[in-house]
C-alpha positions as CSV (number, residue, x, y, z in Angstrom):
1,X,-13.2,140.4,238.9
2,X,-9.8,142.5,238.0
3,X,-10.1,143.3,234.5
4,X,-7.1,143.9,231.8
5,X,-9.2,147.0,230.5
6,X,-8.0,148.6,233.5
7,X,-4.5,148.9,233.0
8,X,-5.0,150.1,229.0
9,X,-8.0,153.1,230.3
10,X,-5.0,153.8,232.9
11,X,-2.5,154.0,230.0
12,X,-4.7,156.5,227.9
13,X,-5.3,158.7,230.8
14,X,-1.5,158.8,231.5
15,X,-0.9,159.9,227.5
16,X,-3.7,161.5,227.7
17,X,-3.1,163.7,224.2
18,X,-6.3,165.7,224.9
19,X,-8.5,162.8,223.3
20,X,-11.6,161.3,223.7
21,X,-11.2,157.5,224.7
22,X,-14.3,155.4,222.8
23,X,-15.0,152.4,224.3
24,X,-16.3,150.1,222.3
25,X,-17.2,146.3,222.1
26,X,-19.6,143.4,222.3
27,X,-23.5,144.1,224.4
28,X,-23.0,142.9,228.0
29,X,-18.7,142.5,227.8
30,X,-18.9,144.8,231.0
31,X,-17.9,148.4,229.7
32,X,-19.9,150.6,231.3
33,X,-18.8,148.6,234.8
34,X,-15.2,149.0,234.0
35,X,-15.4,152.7,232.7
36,X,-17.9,153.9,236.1
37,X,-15.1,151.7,237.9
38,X,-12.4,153.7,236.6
39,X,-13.4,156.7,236.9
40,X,-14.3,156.2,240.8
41,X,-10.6,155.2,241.7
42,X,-9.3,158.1,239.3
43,X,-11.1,161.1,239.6
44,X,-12.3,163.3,241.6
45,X,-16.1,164.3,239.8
46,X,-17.5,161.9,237.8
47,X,-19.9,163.2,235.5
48,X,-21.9,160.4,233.6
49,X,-24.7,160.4,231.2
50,X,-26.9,157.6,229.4
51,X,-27.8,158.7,226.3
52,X,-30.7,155.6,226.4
53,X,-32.2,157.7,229.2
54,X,-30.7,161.1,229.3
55,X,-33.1,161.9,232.4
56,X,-31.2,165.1,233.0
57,X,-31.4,166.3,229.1
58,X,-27.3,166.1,228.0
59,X,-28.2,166.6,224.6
60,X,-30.7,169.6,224.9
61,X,-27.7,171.5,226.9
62,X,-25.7,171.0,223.9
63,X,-26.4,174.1,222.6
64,X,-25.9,176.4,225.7
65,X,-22.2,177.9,226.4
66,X,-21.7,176.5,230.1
67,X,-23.6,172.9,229.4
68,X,-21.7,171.3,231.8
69,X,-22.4,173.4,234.8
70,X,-25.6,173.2,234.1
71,X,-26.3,169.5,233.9
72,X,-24.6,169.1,236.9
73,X,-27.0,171.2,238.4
74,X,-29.8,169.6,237.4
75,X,-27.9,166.4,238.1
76,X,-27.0,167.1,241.3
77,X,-23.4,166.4,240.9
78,X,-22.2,170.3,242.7
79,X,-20.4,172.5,241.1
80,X,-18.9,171.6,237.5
81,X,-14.7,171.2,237.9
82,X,-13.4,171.7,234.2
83,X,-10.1,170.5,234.3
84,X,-8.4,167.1,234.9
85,X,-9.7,165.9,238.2
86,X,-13.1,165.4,236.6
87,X,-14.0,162.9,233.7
88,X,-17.1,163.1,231.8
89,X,-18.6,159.4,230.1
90,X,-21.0,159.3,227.8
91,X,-22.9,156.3,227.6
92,X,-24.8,154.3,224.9
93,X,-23.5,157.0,222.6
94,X,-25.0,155.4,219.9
95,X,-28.8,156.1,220.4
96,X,-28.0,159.7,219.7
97,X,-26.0,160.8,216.7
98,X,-26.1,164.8,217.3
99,X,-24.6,164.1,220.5
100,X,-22.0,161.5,218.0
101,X,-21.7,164.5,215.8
102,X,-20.8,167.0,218.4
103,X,-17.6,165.1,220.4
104,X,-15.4,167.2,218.7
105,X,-16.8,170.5,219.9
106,X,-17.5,168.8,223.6
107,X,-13.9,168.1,223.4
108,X,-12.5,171.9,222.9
109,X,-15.2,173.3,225.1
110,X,-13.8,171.2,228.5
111,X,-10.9,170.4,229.6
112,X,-11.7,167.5,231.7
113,X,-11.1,164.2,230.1
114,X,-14.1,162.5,228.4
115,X,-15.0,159.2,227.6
116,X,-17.9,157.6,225.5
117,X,-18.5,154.4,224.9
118,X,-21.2,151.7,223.7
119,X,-22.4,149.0,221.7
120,X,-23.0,148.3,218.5
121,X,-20.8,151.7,217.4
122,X,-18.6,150.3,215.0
123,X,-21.3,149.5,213.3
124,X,-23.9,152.5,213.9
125,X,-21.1,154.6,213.3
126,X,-20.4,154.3,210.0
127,X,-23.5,154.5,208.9
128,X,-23.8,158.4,206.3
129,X,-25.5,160.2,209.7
130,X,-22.8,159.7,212.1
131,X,-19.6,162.0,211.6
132,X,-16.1,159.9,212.8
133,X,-14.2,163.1,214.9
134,X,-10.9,163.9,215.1
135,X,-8.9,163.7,218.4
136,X,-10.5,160.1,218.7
137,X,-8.6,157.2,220.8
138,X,-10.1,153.6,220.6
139,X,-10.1,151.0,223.0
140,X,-11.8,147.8,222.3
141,X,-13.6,145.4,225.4
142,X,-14.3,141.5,224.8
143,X,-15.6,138.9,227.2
144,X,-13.0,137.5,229.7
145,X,-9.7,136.4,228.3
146,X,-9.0,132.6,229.5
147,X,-6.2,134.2,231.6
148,X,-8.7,136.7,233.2
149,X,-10.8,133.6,233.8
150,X,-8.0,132.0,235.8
151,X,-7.3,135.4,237.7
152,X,-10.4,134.9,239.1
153,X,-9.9,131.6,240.0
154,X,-6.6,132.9,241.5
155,X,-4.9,130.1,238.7
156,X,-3.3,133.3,237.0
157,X,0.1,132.4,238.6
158,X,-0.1,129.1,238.2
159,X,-0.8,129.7,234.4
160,X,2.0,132.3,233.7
161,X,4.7,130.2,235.6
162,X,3.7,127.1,233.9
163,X,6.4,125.3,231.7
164,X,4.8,124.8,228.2
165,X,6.5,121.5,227.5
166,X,5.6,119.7,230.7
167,X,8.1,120.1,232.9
168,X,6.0,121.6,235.7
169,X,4.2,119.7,238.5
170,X,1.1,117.5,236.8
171,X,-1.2,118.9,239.6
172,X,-0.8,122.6,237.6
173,X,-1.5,121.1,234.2
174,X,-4.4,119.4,236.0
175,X,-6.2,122.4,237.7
176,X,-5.7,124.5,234.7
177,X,-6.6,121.7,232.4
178,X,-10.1,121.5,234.2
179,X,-10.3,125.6,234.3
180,X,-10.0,125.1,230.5
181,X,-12.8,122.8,230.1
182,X,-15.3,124.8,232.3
183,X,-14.4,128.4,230.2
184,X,-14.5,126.2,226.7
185,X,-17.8,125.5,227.9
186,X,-19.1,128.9,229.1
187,X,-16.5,131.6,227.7
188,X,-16.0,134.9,229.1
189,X,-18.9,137.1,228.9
190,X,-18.5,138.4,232.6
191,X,-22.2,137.7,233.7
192,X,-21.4,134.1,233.0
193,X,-18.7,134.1,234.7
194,X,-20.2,135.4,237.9
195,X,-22.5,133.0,237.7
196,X,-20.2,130.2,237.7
197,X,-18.2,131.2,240.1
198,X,-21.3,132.1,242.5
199,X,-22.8,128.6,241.7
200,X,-20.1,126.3,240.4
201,X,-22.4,125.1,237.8
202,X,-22.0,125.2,234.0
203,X,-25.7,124.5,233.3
204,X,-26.9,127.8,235.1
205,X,-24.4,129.3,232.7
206,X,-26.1,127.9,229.6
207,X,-29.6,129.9,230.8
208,X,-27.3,132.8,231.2
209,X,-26.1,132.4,227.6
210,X,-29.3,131.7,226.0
211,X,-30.8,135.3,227.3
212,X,-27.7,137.2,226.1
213,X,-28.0,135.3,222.4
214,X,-31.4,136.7,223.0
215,X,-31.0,139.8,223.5
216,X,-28.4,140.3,220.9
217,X,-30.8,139.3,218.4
218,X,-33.4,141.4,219.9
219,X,-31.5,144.6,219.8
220,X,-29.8,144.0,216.7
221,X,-33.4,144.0,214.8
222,X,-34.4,146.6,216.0
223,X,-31.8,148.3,213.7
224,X,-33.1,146.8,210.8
225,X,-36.8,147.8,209.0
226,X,-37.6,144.5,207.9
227,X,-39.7,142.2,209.6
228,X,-38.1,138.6,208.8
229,X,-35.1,140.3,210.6
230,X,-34.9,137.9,214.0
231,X,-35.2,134.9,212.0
232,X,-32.3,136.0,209.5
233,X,-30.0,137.2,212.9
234,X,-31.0,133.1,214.3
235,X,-30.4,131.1,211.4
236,X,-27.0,133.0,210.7
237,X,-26.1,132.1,214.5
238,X,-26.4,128.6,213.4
239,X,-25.2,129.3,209.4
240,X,-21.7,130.2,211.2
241,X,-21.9,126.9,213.6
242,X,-22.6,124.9,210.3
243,X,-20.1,126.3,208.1
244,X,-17.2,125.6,211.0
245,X,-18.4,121.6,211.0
246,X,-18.3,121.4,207.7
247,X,-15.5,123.0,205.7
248,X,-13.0,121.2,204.4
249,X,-10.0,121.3,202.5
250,X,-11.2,125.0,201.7
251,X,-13.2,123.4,199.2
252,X,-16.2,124.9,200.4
253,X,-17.6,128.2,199.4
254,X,-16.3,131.7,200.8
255,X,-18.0,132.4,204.4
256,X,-20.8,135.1,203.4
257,X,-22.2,133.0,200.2
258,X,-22.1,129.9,202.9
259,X,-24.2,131.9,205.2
260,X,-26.3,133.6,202.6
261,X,-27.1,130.2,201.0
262,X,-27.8,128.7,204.0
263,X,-30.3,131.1,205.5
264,X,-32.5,131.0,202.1
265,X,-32.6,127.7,202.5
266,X,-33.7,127.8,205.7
267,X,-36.7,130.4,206.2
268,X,-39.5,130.0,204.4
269,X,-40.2,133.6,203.9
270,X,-38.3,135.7,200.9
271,X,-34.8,136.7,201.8
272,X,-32.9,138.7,200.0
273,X,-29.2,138.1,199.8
274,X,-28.2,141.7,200.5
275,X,-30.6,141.3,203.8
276,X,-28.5,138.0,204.6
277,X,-25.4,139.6,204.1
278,X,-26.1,142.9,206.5
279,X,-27.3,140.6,209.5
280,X,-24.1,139.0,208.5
281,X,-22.2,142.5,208.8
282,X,-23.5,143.6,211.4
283,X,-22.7,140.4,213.6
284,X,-18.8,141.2,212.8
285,X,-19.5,144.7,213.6
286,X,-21.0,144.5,216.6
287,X,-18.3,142.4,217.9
288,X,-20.4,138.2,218.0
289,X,-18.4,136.9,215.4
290,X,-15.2,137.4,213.8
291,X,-13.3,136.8,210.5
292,X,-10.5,134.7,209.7
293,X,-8.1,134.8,206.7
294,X,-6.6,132.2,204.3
295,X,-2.7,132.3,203.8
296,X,-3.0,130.6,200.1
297,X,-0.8,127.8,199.5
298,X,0.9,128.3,202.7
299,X,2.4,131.3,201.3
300,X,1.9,134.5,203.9
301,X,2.5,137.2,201.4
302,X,-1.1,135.6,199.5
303,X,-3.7,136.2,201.8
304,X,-7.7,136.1,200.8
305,X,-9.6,138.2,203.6
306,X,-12.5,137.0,205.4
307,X,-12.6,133.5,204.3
308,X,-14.3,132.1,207.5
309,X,-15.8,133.1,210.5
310,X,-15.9,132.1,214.2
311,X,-18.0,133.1,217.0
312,X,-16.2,135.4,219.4
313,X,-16.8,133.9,222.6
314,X,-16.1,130.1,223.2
315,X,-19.8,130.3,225.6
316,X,-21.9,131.8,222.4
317,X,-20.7,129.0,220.4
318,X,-20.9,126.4,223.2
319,X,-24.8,127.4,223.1
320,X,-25.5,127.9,219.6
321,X,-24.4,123.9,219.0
322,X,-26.9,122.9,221.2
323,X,-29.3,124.5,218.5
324,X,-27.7,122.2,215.8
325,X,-27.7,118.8,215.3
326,X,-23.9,118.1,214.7
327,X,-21.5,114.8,215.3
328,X,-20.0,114.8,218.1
329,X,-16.4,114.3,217.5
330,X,-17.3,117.9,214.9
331,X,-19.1,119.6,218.0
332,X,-15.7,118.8,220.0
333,X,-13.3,120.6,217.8
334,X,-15.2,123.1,216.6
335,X,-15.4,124.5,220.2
336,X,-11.5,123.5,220.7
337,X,-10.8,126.1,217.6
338,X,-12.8,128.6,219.1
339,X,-10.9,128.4,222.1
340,X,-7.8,128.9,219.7
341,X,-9.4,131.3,217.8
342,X,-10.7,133.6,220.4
343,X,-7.3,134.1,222.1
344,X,-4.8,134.4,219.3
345,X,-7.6,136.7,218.0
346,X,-6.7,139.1,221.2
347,X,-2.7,139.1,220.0
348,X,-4.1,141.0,216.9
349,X,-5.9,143.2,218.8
350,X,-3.3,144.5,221.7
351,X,-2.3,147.8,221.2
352,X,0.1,148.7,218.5
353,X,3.3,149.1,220.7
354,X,2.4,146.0,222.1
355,X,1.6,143.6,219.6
356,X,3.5,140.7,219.0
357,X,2.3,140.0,215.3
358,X,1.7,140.9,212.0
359,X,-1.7,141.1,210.1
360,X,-5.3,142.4,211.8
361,X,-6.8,139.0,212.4
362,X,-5.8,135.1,212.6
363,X,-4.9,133.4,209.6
364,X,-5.7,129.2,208.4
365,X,-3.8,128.0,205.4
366,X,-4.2,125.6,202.9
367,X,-1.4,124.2,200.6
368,X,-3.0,121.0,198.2
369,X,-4.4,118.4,200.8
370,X,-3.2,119.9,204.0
371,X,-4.7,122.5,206.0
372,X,-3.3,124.1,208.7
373,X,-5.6,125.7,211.9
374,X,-3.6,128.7,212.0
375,X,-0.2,130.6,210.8
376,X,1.1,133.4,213.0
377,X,3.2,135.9,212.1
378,X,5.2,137.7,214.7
379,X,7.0,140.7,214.4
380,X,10.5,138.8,213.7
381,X,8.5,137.5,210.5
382,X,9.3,133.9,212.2
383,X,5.7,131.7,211.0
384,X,4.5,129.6,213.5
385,X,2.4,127.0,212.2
386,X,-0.4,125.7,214.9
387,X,-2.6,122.7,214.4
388,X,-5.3,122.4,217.5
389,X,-6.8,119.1,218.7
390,X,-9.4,118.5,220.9
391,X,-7.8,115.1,221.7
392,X,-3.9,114.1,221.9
393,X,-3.5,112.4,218.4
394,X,-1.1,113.1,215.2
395,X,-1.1,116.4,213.4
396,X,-0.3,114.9,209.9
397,X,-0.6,119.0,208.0
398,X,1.7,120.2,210.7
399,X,4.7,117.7,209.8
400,X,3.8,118.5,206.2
401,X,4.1,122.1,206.6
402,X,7.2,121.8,208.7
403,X,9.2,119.6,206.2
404,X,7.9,121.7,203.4
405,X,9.3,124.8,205.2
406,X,6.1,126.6,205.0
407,X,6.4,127.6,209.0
408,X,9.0,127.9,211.2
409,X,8.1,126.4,214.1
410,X,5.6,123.7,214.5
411,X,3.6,123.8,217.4
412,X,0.8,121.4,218.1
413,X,-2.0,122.6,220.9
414,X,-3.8,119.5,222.9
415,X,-5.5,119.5,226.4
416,X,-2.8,117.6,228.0
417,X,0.8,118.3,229.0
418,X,3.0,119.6,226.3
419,X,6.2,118.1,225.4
420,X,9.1,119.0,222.8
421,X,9.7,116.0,219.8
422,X,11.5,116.0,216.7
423,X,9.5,117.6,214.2
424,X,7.3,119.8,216.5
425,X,6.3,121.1,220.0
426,X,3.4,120.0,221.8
427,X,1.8,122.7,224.6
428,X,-0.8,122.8,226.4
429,X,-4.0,124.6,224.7
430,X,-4.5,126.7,227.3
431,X,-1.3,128.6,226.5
432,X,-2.2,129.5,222.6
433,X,-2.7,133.1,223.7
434,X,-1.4,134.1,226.5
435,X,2.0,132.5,226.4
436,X,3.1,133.3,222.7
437,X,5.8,132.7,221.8
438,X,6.1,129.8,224.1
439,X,9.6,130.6,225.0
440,X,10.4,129.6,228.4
């Protein structure tokens, strides 16, 4: 599958700026197949070390003067080439903090480009034993966008050329239509993927997804001493499902005293709330779930941070309802605003000469009665106000925030053909992300 990562890990090598690249992101999103991928179409010696292992002893070297010509010798990799032909990764940099610690000092020992990468940094990281370096350049991997999903479905034309407002052939809203419903159902964790398109089936993807919420919660106690640690990581799994079906209005309470509630309600053991709120933590950090801000009052200059949370992959969440008992019409729109979520999440996260918007995450908004799914800001400080449906009926808070002139432009996102009315613009859901601003 031909991965975006590609072109931005082609960018930083052509800027280059003597950094070291970290690669970081969600367990199982594919990094280290896209970095080892890389570096085989780019460079000449490829020198790469897994700190999980470290069969060849990369850290003991540290401390000798030529430690690079020396792992390669024990490596087997020939003769060491210190310059810009060769690229040295360092994988699963986490597991290791002196070799954390020492980037810096790798970096102005060799002048071959270097990359390390892993999961679960942002979080690890930041923790008092792990030193953040200078000369650092960050690039963040997520499962498959919905676009990358229809590359490999060779739908990717078909999606970029489509008109938003239904004026294309019905046969392209069709096939992309059903595309939609298949990655809404298993997202874009690239394992999944595979399997689907090895086996057309979306119920072999669900096993898929069940072992990687597994081993997510597996590997994310192990980073934590105490023992009711698994059961806090699977009740907060469904605590975030919960808390999407069931807020309202914003009347509810803000997202980590819903989850923290929730999961002391659930386990029968003691919890602590500062336990609850670290599995919490650590879920955002590690890249499983992500936040989402209020614009107050429909006012964009009055934002409260972090006031709900979405899973980060339209799959995890498709599988973590089946663990909850939840309506169905609520189980159908909550996975609809993933969908949304998850790929106007990705305009926030594009590099900074390339982004399109304003803020570091997607925004709802409440003003009295009305809630809106999302405000975006883009860098002309136009507001586009988006409700999302999971079926083709009104959007009553959109025409409210349009006549109130809270937003600019009122779009409304259904799966179905779009079309342009009085008071607002109807496109395709499939096109939330990757066609914004839905000019044509």
């Amino acid at each position: 599958m031909a991965r975006d990562v590609q072109a931005a890990l082609a960018d930083w090598k052509r800027k280059r700026h003597n950094s070291v690249l970290q690669v970081e992101g969600p367990r199982q999103v594919g990094k280290t197949h896209e970095v080892r991928k890389f570096a085989r179409d780019n460079y000449q010696q490829v020198i790469y070390v897994n700190l999980v292992r470290d069969e060849y002893g990369f850290e003991d070297l540290l401390s000798e003067r030529q430690f690079l010509d020396r792992y390669c010798e024990r490596a087997g990799l020939g003769s060491f080439r210190n310059d810009e032909t060769t690229i040295l990764i360092i994988d699963e940099i986490q597991e290791r903090r002196e070799v954390y610690n020492a980037i810096r000092d790798i970096r102005e020992r060799c002048a071959c480009d270097i990359i390390v990468s892993g999961s679960y940094l942002a979080r690890t990281v930041n923790s008092r034993d792990f030193f953040l370096p200078a000369g650092i350049a960050y690039l963040r991997m997520m499962p498959l966008s919905f676009r990358e999903f229809c590359r490999s479905l060779d739908l990717e034309e078909t999606l970029l050329g489509l008109d938003p407002y239904g004026q294309s052939a019905r046969e392209d809203y069709e096939r992309l239509g059903k595309a939609y419903e298949v990655y809404r159902q298993i997202g874009g964790y690239p394992e999944v993927v595979t399997t689907y398109l090895r086996t057309g089936s979306v119920e072999e993807c669900m096993d898929v997804l069940e072992n990687l919420v597994r081993t997510f919660t597996a590997e994310s106690s192990r980073f934590f001493s105490n023992s009711t640690a698994h059961s806090i990581f699977s009740e907060v799994y469904r605590a975030v499902m919960v808390q999407m079906a069931e807020e309202k209005k914003g009347t509810g309470k803000a997202f980590l005293e819903f989850v923290t509630n929730f999961v002391k309600d659930s386990i029968k053991e003691p919890v602590s709330r500062n336990e609850v709120r670290a599995a919490s933590s650590w879920l955002l950090y590690s890249g499983v779930i992500g936040y989402c801000d209020l614009y107050n009052n429909g006012d964009v200059t009055d934002v409260v941070a972090d006031r709900r949370a979405y899973f980060s992959d339209p799959g995890i969440a498709n599988y973590i309802s089946s663990l909850v008992t939840l309506p169905r019409d609520a189980r159908e729109g909550m996975l609809t605003e993933t969908f949304a979520y998850t790929e106007l999440n990705r305009l926030y996260m594009a590099q900074a000469s390339r982004r399109q918007v304003r803020g570091d995450k997607p925004c709802f908004s409440i003003c009295g009665d009305y809630e809106l799914d999302f405000v975006v800001v883009d860098k002309e400080d136009r507001r586009f106000g988006i409700e999302v449906k999971s079926s083709d009926n009104r959007a009553r808070s959109l025409v409210y925030y349009k006549e109130k002139g809270l937003v600019d432009t009122a779009i409304r996102a259904v799966p179905a053909m779009g079309g342009r009315g009085e008071r607002y613009v109807t496109i395709p859901i499939y096109m939330i992300g990757c066609r914004f601003p839905y000019e044509f």
